[in-house]
Each structure stands twice: as C-alpha cells, then as structure tokens.
C-alpha positions as CSV (number, residue, x, y, z in Angstrom):
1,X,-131.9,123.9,79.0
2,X,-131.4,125.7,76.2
3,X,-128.6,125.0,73.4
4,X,-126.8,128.2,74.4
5,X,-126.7,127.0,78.1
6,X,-125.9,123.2,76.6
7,X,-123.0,124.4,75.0
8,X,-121.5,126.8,77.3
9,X,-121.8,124.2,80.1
10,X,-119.9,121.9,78.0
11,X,-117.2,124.1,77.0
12,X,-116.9,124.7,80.7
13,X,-116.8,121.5,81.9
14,X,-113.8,120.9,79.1
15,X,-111.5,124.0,80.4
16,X,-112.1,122.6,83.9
17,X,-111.3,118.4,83.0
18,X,-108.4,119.9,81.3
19,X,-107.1,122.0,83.8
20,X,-107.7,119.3,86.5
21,X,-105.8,116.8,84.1
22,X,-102.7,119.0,83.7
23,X,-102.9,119.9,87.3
24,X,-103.2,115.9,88.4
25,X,-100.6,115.4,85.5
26,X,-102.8,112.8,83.6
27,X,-102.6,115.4,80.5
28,X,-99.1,114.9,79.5
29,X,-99.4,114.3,75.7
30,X,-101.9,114.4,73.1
31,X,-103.2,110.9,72.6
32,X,-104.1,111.0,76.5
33,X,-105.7,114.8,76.1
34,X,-107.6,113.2,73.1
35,X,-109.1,110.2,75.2
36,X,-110.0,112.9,78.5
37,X,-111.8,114.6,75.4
38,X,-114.0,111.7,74.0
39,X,-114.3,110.4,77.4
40,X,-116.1,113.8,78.4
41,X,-117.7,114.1,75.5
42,X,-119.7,110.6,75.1
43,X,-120.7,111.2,79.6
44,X,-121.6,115.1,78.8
45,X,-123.9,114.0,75.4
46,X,-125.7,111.0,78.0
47,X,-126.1,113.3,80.4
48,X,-128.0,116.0,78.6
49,X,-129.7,113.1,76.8
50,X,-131.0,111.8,80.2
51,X,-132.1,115.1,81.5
52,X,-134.1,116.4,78.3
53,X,-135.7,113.0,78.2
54,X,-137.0,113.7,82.0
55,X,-137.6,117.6,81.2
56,X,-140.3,116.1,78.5
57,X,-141.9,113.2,80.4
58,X,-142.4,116.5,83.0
59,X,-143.9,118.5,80.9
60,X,-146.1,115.9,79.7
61,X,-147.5,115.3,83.3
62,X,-147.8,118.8,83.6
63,X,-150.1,119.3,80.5
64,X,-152.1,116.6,81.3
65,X,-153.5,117.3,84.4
66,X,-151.8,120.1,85.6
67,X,-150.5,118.1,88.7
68,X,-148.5,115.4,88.3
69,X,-149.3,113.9,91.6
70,X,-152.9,114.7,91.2
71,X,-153.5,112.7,88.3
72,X,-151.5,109.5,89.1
73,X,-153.7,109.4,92.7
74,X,-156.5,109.4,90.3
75,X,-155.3,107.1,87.8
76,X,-155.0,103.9,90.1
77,X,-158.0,104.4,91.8
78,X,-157.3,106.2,94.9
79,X,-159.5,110.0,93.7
80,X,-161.9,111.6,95.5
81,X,-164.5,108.8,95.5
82,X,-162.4,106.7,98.6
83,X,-162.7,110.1,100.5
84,X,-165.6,109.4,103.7
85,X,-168.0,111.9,103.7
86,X,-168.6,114.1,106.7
87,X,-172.1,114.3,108.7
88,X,-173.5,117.5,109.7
C-alpha cells in the first residue's frame, strides 16, 4: 500500500461511515459525528498498522530464501535429506 492508496482508502471509508450514520440516523449532532470520526480513525490506523507489519515480515521471507515455504521445510529439519532415494 502506498500512502496515496492509504489515504484515499481512508477518506473513502469516512464519506461512506458518514453516509451510513446519517442514513441509519446515528449522525444526528456533532458530538456523535465526532465520536463515529475517532472511532474510525483509531480501527482504520490499527488496521493499516497490522497489515504493513505482515507486508514486511513477507517480504522478509521472501528475500531470504525466495520461498517462504521452502525455507521453513528446511529450517525444522524436514529438507531434502528425509527424501528416500530411488534405485535404478
């Protein structure tokens, strides 16, 4: 994600709480359109929190072994050497 995308995807979400909240008719003065604000605000910041934090632990996988699934069969002991060899 980029910060573009980031903030476009959180002004979106916004317009569409707020439109859903005046629709519902939970938006009916300011002090509650304040709290729908900081509410969405403090979920939208853990939630892009959360998912860079994974984006990074993927790419780490990724540069280490190019595989991610690769390296963790090799890590705890399972690699090639518990393959059985054929006989010709």
């Amino acid at each position: 994600m980029t910060k573009v995308s980031v903030v476009l995807y959180y002004w979106i979400l916004v317009a569409a709480a707020l439109l859903f909240a005046r629709t519902a008719g939970l938006a009916d003065n300011n002090t509650a359109i304040i709290k729908i604000l900081i509410v969405l605000t403090i979920l939208y910041v853990g939630v892009v929190m959360i998912s860079l934090s994974l984006g990074k632990n993927r790419a780490k996988e990724y540069g280490n072994g190019g595989n991610p699934a690769k390296s963790k069969r090799t890590g705890n002991g399972q690699g090639t050497a518990s393959h059985k060899k054929r006989k010709k």
